[in-house]
MDAnalysis code that builds the backbone (N, CA, C; Angstrom):
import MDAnalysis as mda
import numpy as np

u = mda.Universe.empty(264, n_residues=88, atom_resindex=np.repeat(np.arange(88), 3), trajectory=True)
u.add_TopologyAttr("name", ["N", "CA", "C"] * 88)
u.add_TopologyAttr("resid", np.arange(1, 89))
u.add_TopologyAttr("resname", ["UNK", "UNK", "UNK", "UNK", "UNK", "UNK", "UNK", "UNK", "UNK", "UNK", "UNK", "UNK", "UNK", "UNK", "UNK", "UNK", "UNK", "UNK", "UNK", "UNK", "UNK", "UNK", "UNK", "UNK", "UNK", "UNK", "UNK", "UNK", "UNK", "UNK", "UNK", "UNK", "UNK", "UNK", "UNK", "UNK", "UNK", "UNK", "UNK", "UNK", "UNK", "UNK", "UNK", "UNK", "UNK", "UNK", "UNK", "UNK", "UNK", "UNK", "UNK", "UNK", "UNK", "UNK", "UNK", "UNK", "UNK", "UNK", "UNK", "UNK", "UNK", "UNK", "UNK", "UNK", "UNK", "UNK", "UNK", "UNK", "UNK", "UNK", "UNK", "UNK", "UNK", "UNK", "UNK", "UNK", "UNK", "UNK", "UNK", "UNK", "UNK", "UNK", "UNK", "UNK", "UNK", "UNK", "UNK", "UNK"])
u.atoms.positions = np.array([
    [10.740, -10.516, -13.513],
    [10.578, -9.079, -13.421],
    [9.362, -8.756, -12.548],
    [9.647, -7.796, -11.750],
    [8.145, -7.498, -10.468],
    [7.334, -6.155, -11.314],
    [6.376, -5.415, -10.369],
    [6.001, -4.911, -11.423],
    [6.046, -3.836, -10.240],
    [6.108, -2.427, -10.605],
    [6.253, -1.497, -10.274],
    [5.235, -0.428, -9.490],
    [4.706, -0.456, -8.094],
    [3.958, 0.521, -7.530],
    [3.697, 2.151, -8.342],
    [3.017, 2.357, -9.096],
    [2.850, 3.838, -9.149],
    [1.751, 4.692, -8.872],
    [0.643, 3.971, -7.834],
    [0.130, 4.999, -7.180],
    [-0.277, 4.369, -5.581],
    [-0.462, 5.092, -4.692],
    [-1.047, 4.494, -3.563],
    [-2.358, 5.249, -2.739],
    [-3.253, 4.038, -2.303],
    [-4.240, 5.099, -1.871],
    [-5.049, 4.556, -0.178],
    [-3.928, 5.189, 1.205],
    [-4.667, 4.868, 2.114],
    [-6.464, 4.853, 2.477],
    [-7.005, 3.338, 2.858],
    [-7.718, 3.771, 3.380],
    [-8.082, 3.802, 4.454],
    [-9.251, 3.218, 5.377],
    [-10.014, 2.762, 6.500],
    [-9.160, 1.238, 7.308],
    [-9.431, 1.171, 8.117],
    [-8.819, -0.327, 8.451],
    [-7.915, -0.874, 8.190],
    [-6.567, -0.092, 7.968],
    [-4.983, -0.058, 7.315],
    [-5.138, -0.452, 6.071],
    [-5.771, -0.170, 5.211],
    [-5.999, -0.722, 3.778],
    [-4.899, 0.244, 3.387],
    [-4.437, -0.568, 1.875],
    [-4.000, 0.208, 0.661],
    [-4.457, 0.035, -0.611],
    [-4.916, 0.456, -1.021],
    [-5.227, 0.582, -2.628],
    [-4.171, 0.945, -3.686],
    [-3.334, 0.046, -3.936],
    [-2.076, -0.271, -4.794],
    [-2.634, 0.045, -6.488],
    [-2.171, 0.999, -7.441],
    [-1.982, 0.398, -8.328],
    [-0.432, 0.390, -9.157],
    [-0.376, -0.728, -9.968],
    [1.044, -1.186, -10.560],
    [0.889, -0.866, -11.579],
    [2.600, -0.928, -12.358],
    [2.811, -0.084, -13.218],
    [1.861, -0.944, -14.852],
    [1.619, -2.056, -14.821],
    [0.353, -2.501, -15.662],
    [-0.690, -2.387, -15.722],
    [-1.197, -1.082, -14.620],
    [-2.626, -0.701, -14.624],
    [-3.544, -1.547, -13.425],
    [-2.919, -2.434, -12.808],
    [-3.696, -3.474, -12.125],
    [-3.891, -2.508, -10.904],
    [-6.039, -2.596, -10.161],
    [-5.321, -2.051, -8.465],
    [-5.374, -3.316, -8.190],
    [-5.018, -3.531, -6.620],
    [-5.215, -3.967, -5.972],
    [-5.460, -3.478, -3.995],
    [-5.467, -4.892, -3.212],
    [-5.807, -3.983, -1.839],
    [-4.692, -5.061, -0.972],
    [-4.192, -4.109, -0.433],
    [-3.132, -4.525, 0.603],
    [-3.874, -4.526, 2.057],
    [-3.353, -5.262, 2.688],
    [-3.857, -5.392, 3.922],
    [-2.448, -5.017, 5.175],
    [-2.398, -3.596, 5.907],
    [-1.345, -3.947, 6.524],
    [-1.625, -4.416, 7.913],
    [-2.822, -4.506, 8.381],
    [-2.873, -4.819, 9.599],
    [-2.286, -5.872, 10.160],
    [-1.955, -6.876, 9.350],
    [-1.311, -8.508, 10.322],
    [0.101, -8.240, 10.321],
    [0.408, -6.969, 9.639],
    [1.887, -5.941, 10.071],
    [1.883, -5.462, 11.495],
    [1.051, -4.824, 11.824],
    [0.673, -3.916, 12.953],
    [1.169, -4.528, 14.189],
    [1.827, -5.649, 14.239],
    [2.315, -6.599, 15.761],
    [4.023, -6.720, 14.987],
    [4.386, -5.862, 14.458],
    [5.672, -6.539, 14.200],
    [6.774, -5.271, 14.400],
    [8.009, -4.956, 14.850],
    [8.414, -4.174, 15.097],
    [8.054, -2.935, 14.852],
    [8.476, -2.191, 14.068],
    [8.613, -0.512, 13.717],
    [7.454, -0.645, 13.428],
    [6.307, -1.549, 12.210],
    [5.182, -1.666, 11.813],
    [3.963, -1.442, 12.604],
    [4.206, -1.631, 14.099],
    [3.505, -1.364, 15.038],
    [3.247, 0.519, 15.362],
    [4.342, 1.200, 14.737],
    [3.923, 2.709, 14.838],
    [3.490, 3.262, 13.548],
    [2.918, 2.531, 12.658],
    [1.483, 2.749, 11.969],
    [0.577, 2.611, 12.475],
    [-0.171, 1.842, 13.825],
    [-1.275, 2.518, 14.489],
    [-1.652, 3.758, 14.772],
    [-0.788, 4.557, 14.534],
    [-1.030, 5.541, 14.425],
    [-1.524, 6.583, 12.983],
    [-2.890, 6.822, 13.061],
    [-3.606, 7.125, 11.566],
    [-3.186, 7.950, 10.837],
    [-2.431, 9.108, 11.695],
    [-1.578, 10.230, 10.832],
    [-0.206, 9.451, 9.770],
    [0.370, 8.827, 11.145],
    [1.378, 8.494, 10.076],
    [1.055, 7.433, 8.908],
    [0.218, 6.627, 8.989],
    [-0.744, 5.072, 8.386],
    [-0.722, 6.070, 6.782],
    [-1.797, 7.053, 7.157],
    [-1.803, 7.719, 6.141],
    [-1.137, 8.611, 4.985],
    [0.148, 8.415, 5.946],
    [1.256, 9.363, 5.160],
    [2.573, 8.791, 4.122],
    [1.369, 7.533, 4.124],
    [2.310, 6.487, 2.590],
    [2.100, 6.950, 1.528],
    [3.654, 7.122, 0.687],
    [3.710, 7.396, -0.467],
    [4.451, 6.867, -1.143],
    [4.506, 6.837, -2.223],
    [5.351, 6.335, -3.905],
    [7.035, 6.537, -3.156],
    [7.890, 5.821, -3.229],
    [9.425, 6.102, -3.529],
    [9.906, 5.058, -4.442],
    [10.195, 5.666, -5.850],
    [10.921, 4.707, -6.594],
    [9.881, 4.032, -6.674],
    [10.047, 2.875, -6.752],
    [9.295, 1.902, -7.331],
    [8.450, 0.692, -6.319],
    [7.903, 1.708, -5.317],
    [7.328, 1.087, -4.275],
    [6.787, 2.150, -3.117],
    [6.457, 1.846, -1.813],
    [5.373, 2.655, -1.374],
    [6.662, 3.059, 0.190],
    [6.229, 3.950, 0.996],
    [6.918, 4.235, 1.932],
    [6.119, 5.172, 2.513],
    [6.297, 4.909, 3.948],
    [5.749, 6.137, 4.959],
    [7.026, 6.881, 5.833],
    [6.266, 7.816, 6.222],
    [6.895, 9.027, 6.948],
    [8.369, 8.502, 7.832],
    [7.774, 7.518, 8.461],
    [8.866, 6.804, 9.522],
    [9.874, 6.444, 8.472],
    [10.052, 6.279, 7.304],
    [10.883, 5.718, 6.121],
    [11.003, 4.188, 6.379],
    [9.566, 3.557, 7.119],
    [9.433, 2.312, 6.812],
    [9.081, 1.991, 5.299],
    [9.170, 0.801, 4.846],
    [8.796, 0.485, 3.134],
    [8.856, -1.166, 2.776],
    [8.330, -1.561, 2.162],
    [7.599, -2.871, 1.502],
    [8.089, -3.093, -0.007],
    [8.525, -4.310, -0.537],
    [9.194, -4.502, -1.318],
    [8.220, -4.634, -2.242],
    [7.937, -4.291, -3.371],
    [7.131, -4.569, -4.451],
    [6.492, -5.483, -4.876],
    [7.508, -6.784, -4.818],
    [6.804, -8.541, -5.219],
    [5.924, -8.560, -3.791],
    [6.468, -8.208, -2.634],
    [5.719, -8.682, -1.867],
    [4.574, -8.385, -1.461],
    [4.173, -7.012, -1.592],
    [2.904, -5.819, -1.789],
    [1.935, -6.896, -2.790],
    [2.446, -7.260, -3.871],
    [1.757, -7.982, -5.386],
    [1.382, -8.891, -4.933],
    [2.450, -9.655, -4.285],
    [1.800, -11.160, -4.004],
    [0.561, -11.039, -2.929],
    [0.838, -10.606, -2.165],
    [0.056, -10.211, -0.716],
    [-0.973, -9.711, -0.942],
    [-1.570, -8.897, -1.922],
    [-2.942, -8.385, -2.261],
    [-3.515, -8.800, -3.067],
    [-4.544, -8.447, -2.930],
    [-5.805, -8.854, -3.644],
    [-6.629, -8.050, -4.797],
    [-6.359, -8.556, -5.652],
    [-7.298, -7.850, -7.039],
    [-8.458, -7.165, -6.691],
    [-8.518, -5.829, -7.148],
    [-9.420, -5.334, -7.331],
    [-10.524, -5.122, -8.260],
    [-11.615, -5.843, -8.923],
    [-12.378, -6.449, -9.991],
    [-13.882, -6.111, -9.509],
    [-14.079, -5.081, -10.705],
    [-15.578, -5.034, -10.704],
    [-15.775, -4.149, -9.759],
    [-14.930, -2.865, -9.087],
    [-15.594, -2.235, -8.670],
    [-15.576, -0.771, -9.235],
    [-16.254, -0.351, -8.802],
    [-16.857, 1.115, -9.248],
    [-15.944, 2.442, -8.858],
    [-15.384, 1.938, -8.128],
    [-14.880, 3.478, -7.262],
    [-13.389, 3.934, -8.227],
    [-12.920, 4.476, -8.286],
    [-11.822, 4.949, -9.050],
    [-11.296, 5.856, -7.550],
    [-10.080, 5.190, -7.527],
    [-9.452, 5.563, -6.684],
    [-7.717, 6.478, -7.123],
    [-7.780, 7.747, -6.548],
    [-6.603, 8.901, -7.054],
    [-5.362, 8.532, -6.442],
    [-4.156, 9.332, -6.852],
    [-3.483, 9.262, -6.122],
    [-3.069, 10.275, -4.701],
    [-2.332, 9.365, -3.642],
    [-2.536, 10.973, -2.846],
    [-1.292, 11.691, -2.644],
])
């Protein structure tokens, strides 16, 4: 069983700030995306930024989207920090 995206939070340097439906954040990295087909028109910051929740995972404007296990596996725990991050 994978676990379920329910909030997302663009930041700086194609980051995402993931959290899943167990409370966990974490930080996605999409930049080593950024050379790969369609993924390449997220250089652009308007649209980068215009990821949101669908179902049970994240999606931007272009109706590009990322499968859930793979978002999980691919990031990195977020531990010990301070910032409390919203949804947008």
């Amino acid at each position: 069983m994978y676990l379920s995206v329910i909030s997302v939070v663009p930041t700086e340097d194609y980051k995402l700030i993931l959290t899943f439906q167990n409370s966990e954040q974490r930080e996605f990295d999409v930049s080593p995306l950024l050379n790969f087909g369609r993924f390449s028109e997220l250089r652009d910051e308007k649209l980068f930024k215009s990821v949101k929740i669908s179902f049970d995972t994240i999606e931007w404007a272009n109706e590009l989207d990322l499968d859930p296990e793979y978002l999980y596996k691919k990031s990195i725990s977020i531990k010990n920090n301070k910032k409390t991050f919203a949804s947008v």
